[in-house]
TINURO-811935 format. One record per residue (C-alpha): residue number from 1; residue in one letter; chain; x negated, y, z. Coordinates in nm, 3 decimals. Last residue first. Layout:
TINURO-811935
R  nr rest kette      px      py      pz
R NUM    A     A       X       Y       Z
...
END
This chain:
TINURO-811935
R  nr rest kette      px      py      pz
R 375    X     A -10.434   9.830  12.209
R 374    X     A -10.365  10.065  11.845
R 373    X     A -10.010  10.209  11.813
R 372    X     A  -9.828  10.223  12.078
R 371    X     A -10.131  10.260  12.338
R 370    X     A -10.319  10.442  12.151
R 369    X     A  -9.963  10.692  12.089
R 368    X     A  -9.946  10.731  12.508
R 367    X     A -10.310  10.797  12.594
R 366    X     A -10.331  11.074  12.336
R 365    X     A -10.035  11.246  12.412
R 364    X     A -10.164  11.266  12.750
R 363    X     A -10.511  11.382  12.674
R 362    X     A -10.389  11.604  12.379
R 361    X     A -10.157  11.791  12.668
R 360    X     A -10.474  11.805  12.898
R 359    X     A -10.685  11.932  12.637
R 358    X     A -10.412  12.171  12.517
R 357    X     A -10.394  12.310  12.917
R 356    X     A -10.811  12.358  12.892
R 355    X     A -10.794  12.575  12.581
R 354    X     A -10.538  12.782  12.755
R 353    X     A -10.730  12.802  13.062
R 352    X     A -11.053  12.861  12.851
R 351    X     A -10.884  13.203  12.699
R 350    X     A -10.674  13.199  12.410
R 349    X     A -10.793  13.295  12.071
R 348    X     A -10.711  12.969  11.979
R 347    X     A -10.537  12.725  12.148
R 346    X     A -10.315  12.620  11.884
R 345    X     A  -9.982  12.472  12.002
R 344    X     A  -9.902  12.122  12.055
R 343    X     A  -9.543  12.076  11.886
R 342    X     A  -9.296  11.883  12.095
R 341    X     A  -9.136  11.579  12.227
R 340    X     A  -9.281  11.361  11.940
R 339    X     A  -9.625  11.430  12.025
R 338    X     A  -9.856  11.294  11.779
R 337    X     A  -9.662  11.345  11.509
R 336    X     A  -9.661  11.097  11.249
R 335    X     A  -9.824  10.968  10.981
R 334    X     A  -9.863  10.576  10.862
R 333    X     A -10.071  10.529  10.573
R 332    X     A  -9.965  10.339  10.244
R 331    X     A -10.053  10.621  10.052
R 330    X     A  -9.662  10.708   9.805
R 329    X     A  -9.757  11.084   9.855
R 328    X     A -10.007  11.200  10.089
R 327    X     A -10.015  11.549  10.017
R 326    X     A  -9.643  11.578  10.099
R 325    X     A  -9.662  11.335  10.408
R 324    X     A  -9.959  11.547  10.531
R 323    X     A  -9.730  11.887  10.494
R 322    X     A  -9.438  11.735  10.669
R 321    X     A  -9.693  11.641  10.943
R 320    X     A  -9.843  12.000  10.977
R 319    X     A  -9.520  12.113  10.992
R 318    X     A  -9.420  11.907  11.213
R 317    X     A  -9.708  11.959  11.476
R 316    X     A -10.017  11.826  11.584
R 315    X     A -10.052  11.547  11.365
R 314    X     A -10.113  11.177  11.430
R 313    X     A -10.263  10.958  11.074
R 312    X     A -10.290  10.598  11.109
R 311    X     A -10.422  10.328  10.894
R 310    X     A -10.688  10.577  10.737
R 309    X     A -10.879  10.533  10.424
R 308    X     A -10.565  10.674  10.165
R 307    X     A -10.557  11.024  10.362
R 306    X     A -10.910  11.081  10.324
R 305    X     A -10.882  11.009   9.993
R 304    X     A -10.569  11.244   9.975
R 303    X     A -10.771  11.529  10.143
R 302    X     A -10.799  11.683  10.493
R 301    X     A -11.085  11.973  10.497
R 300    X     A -11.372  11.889  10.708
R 299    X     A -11.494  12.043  11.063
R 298    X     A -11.822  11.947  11.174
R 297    X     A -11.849  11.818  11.551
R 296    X     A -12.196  11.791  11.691
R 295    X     A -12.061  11.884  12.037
R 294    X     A -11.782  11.697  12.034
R 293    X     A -11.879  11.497  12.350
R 292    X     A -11.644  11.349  12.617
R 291    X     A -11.657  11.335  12.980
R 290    X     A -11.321  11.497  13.082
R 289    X     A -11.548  11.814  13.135
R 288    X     A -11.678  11.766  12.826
R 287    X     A -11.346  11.786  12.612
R 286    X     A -11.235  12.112  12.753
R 285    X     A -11.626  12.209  12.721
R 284    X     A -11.615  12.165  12.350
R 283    X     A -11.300  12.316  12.243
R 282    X     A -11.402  12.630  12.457
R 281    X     A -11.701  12.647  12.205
R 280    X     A -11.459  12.575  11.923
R 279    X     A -11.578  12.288  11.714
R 278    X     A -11.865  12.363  11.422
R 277    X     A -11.821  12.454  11.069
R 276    X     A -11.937  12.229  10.820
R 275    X     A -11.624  12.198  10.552
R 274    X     A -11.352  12.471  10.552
R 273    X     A -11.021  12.346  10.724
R 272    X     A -10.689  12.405  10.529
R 271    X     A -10.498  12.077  10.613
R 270    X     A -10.757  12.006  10.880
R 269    X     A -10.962  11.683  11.004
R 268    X     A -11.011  11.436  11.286
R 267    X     A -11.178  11.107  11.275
R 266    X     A -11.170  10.786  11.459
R 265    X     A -11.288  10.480  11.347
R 264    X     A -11.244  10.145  11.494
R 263    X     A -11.389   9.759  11.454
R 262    X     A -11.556   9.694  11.766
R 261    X     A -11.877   9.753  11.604
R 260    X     A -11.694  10.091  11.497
R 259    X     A -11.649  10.187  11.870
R 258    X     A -11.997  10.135  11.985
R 257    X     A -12.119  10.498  12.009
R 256    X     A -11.853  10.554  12.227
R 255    X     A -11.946  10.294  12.517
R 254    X     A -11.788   9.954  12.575
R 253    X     A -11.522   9.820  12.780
R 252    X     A -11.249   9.830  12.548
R 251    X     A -11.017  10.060  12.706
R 250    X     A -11.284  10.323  12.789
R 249    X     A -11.407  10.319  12.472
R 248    X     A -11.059  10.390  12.348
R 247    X     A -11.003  10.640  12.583
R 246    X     A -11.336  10.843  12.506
R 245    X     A -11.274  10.816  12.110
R 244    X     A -10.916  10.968  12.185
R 243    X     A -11.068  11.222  12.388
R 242    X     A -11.313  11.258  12.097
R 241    X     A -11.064  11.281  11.847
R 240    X     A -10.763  11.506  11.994
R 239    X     A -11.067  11.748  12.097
R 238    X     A -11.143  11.782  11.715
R 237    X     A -10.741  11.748  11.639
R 236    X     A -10.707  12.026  11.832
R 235    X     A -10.959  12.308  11.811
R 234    X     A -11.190  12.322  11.494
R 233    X     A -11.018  12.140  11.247
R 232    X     A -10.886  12.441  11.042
R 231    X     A -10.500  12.331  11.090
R 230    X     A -10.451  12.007  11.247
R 229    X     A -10.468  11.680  11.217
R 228    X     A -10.590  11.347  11.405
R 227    X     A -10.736  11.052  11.230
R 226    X     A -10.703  10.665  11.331
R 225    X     A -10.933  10.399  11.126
R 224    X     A -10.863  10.022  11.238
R 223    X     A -11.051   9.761  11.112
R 222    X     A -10.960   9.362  11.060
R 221    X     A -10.788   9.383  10.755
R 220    X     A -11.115   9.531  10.610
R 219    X     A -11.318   9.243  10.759
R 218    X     A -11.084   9.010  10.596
R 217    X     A -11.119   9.093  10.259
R 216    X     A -11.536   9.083  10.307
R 215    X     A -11.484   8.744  10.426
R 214    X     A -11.249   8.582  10.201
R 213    X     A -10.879   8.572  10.175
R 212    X     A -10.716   8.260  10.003
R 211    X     A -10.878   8.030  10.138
R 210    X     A -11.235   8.028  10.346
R 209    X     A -11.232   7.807  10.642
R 208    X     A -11.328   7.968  10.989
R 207    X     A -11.400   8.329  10.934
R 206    X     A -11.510   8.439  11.271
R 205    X     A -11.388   8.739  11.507
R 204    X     A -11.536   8.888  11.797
R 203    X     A -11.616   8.820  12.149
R 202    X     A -11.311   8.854  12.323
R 201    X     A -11.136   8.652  12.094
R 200    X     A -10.996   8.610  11.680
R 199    X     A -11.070   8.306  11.484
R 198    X     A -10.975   8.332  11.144
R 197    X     A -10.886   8.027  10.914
R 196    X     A -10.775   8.142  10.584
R 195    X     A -10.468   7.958  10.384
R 194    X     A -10.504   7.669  10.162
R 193    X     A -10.493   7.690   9.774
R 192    X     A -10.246   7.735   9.529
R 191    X     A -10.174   8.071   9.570
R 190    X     A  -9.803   8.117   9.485
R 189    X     A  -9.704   7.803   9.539
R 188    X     A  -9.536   7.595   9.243
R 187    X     A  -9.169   7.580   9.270
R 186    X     A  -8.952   7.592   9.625
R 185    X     A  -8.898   7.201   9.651
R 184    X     A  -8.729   7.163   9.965
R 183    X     A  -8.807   6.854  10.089
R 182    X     A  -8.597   6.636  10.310
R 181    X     A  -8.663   6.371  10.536
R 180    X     A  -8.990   6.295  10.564
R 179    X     A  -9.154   5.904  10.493
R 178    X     A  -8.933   5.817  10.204
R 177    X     A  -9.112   5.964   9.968
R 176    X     A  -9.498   6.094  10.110
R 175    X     A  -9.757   6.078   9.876
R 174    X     A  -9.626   6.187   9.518
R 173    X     A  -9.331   6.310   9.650
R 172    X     A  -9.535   6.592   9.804
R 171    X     A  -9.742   6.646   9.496
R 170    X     A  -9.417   6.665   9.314
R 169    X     A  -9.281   6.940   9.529
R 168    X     A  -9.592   7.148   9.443
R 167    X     A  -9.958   7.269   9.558
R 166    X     A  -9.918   7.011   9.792
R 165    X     A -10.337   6.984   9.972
R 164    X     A -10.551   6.708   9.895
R 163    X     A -10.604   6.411  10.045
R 162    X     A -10.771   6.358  10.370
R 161    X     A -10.495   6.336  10.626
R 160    X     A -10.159   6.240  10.449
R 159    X     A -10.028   6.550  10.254
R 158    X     A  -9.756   6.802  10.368
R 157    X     A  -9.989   7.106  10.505
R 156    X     A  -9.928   7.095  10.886
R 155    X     A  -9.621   7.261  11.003
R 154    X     A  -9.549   7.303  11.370
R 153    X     A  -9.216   7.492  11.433
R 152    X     A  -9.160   7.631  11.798
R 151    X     A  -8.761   7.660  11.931
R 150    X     A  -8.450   7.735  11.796
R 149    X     A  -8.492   7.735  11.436
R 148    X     A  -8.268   7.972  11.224
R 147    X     A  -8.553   8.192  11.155
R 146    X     A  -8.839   7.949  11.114
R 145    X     A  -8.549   7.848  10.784
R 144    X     A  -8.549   8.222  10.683
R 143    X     A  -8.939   8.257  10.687
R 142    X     A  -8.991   7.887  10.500
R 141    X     A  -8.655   8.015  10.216
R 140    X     A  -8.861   8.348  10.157
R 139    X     A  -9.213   8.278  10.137
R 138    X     A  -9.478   8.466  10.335
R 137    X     A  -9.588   8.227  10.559
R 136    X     A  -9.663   8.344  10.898
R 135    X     A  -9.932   8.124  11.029
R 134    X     A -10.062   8.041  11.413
R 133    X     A -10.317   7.799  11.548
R 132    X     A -10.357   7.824  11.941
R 131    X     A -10.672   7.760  12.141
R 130    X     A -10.681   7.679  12.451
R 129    X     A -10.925   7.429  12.371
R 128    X     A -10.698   7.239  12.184
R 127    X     A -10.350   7.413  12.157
R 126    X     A  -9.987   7.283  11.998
R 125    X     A  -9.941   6.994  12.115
R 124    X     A -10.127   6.985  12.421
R 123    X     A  -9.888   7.236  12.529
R 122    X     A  -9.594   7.096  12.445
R 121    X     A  -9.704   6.789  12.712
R 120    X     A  -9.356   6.831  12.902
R 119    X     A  -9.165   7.144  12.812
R 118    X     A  -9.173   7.391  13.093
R 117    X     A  -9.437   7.600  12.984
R 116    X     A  -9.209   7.683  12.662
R 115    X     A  -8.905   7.821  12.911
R 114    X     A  -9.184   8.025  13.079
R 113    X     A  -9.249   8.205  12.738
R 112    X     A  -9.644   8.350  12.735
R 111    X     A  -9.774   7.970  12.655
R 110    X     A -10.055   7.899  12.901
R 109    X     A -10.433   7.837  12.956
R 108    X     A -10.525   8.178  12.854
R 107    X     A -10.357   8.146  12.505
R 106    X     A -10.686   8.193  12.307
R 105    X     A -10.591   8.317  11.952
R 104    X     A -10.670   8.088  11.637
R 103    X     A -10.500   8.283  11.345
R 102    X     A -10.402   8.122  10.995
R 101    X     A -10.383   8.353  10.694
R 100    X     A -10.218   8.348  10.370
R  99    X     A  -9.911   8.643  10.437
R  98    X     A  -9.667   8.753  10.641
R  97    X     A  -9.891   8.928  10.764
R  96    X     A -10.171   9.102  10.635
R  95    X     A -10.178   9.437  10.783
R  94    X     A  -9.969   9.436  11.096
R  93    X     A -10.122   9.089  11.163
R  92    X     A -10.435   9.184  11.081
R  91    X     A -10.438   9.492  11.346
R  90    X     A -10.259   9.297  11.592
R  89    X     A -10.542   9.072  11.578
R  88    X     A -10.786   9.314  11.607
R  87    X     A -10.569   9.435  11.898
R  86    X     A -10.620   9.122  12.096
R  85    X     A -10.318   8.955  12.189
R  84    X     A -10.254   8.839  12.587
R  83    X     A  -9.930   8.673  12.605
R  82    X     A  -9.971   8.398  12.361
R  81    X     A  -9.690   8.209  12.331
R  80    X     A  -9.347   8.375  12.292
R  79    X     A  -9.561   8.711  12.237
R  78    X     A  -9.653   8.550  11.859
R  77    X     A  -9.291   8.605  11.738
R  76    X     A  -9.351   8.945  11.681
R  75    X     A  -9.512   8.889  11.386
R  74    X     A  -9.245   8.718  11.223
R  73    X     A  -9.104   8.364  11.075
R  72    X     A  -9.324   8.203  11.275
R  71    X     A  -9.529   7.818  11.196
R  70    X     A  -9.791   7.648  11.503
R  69    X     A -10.042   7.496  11.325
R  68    X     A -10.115   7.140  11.441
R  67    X     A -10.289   6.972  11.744
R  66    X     A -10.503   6.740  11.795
R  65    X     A -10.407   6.369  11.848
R  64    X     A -10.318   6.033  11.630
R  63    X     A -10.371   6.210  11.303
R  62    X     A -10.259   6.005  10.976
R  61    X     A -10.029   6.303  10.888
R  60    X     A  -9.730   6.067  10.848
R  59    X     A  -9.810   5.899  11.197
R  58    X     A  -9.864   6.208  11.352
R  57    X     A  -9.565   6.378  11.213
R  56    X     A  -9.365   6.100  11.330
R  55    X     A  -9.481   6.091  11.696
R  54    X     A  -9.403   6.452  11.640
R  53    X     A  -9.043   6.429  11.498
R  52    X     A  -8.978   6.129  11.815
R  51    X     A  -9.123   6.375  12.080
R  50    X     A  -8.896   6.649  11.995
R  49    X     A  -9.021   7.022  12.153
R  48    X     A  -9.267   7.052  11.839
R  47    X     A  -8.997   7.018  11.603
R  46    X     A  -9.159   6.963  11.268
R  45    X     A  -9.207   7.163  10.935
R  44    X     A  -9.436   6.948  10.740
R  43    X     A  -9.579   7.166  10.440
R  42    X     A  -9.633   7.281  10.091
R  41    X     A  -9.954   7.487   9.965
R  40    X     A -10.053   7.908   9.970
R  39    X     A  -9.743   8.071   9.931
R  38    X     A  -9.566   7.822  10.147
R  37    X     A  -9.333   7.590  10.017
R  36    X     A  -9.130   7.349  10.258
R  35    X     A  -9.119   6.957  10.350
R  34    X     A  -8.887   6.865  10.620
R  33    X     A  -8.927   6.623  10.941
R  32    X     A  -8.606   6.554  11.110
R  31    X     A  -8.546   6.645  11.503
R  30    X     A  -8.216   6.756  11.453
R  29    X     A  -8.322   7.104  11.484
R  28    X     A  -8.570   7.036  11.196
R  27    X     A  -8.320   6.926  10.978
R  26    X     A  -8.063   7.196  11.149
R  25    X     A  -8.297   7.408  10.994
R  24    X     A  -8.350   7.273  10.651
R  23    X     A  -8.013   7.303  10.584
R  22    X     A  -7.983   7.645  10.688
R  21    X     A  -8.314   7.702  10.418
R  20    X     A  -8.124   7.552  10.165
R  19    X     A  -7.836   7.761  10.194
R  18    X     A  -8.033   8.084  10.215
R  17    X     A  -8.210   8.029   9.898
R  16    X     A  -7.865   7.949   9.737
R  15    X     A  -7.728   8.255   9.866
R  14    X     A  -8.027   8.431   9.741
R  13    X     A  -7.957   8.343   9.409
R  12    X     A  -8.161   8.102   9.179
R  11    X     A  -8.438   8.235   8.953
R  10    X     A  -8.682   8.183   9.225
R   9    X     A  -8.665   7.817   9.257
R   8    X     A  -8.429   7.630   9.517
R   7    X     A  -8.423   7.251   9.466
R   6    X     A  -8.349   7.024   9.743
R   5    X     A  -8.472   6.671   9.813
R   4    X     A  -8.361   6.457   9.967
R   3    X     A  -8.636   6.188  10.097
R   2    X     A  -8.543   5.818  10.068
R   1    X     A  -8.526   5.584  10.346
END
């Protein structure tokens, strides 16, 4: 058998890139093993519901058991097998993928998808441990052929075991003619070198294998800093912090003070706040009689810096947000209103009733955009 082989480089069209990447598959569908770029080296793409393209795989790869890296065109795709994700790893995936990192997530002893759970030994397969490997390459023909797959794609990197990782169609060739398929030879990789390993559970996160991404890159994919905006910083978006700082604790199973060990910040400031000045007295016994503390609160004026260091950014009103969006610019940071059904109006000068109904609409609103956007 010889391997076909097709060539798609950048400079052709995207019909042609979409053409090769149908081909490969209803390769894969048919239970054939095809070599693909990845930004980082070139791959195995193989059936993982087809007994025959994974005894083959095996034998190829040189590795009797164990399992291999499960491949997804998108993010999303992860809830088909793992049904519990931890937000740190939402947080990287939102942040890095696609892209040139590998996650290990526990699965809980299962795949999420009861169709999946169904397949005879799949699970073995693709876990050790209960431990799932997952990648979302970030090259156009491997995320468009994943796409027209029905079913889970494992894709070592497309080298017997021991040698060297593809860094190009040749390399592949080089090793393995006649014993895949097809091979769609994509160019160079982008990277050259193998993705990141990071393991992401209960108790943390570890950098595995070192590749494209090192450790000190990956710790700032794997933070989360939320703000809250208002006007002088003094009322709402103070209390909008430290209830929010209260739920999130609360969430996570660990105290306040131990929020940016778990990887999140949460600050509040004002589009015309003056630095230093202290939260609203009525401010800080709305929030203390939910069992939060902004006692020590210091107001600070909302800049672009500011701006830039935050993921997240919920305002209390539209103006306030249309106003953030203009100061912001082209920052890559998300702002929105943090009620969506209405503005939440500034409590001040109001008496402890009205400071105590804004509490209890910022504790709602609150709740509801964590959820959405952070757990």
């Amino acid at each position: 058998m010889s391997t076909r082989v097709i060539t798609v480089r950048s400079s052709r069209s995207a019909a042609d890139q979409a053409d090769a990447a149908r081909q490969a598959a209803q390769a894969v569908m048919k239970g054939q093993l095809v070599g693909f770029a990845t930004e980082t080296v070139y791959g195995i793409a193989a059936l993982a519901t087809d007994a025959e393209a994974m005894r083959r795989l095996r034998k190829v790869k040189g590795r009797p058991d164990g399992p291999f890296s499960l491949h997804v065109a998108d993010a999303q795709d992860v809830k088909r097998y793992v049904q519990n994700i931890p937000p740190r790893a939402r947080w990287l995936m939102e942040k890095a993928w696609p892209g040139p990192i590998t996650l290990l997530l526990e699965t809980g002893g299962k795949l999420a998808d009861a169709k999946l759970r169904r397949v005879k030994g799949l699970y073995k397969q693709m876990t050790h441990d209960d431990v799932l490997g997952i990648r979302c390459p970030n090259e156009p023909v491997a995320r468009m052929m994943l796409r027209g797959v029905d079913g889970p794609v494992v894709a070592p990197s497309a080298n017997p075991a021991g040698a060297p990782s593809p860094r190009n169609a040749d390399d592949v060739l080089h090793s393995l003619q006649g014993q895949i398929d097809l091979l769609i030879d994509s160019g160079p990789s982008r990277f050259g070198k193998d993705s990141s390993i990071v393991r992401i559970g209960r108790d943390g996160w570890a950098l595995v294998r070192k590749g494209v991404y090192d450790e000190r890159m990956l710790s700032r994919f794997l933070r989360k800093k939320i703000g809250f905006i208002c006007t002088g910083n003094t009322c709402r978006s103070a209390m909008a912090a430290g209830l929010a700082k209260l739920f999130l604790a609360e969430q996570l199973g660990c105290g306040v003070g131990d929020l940016r060990a778990e990887g999140l910040e949460v600050i509040s400031a004002g589009l015309f706040a003056a630095n230093g000045r202290p939260a609203a007295p009525e401010a800080v016994q709305a929030v203390r009689r939910r069992g939060g503390d902004i006692s020590r609160h210091k107001s600070r004026k909302l800049t672009i810096d500011l701006i830039k260091s935050c993921d997240l950014l919920f305002c209390m009103t539209a103006s306030h947000r249309d106003e953030a969006k203009r100061l912001a610019g082209d920052a890559d940071t998300k702002i929105c209103l943090l009620d969506e059904a209405m503005d939440i109006s500034d409590p001040i000068g109001g008496g402890m009733d009205v400071y105590e109904q804004t509490a209890e609409d910022l504790d709602r609103a609150v709740r509801e955009r964590i959820r959405e956007y952070v757990l």
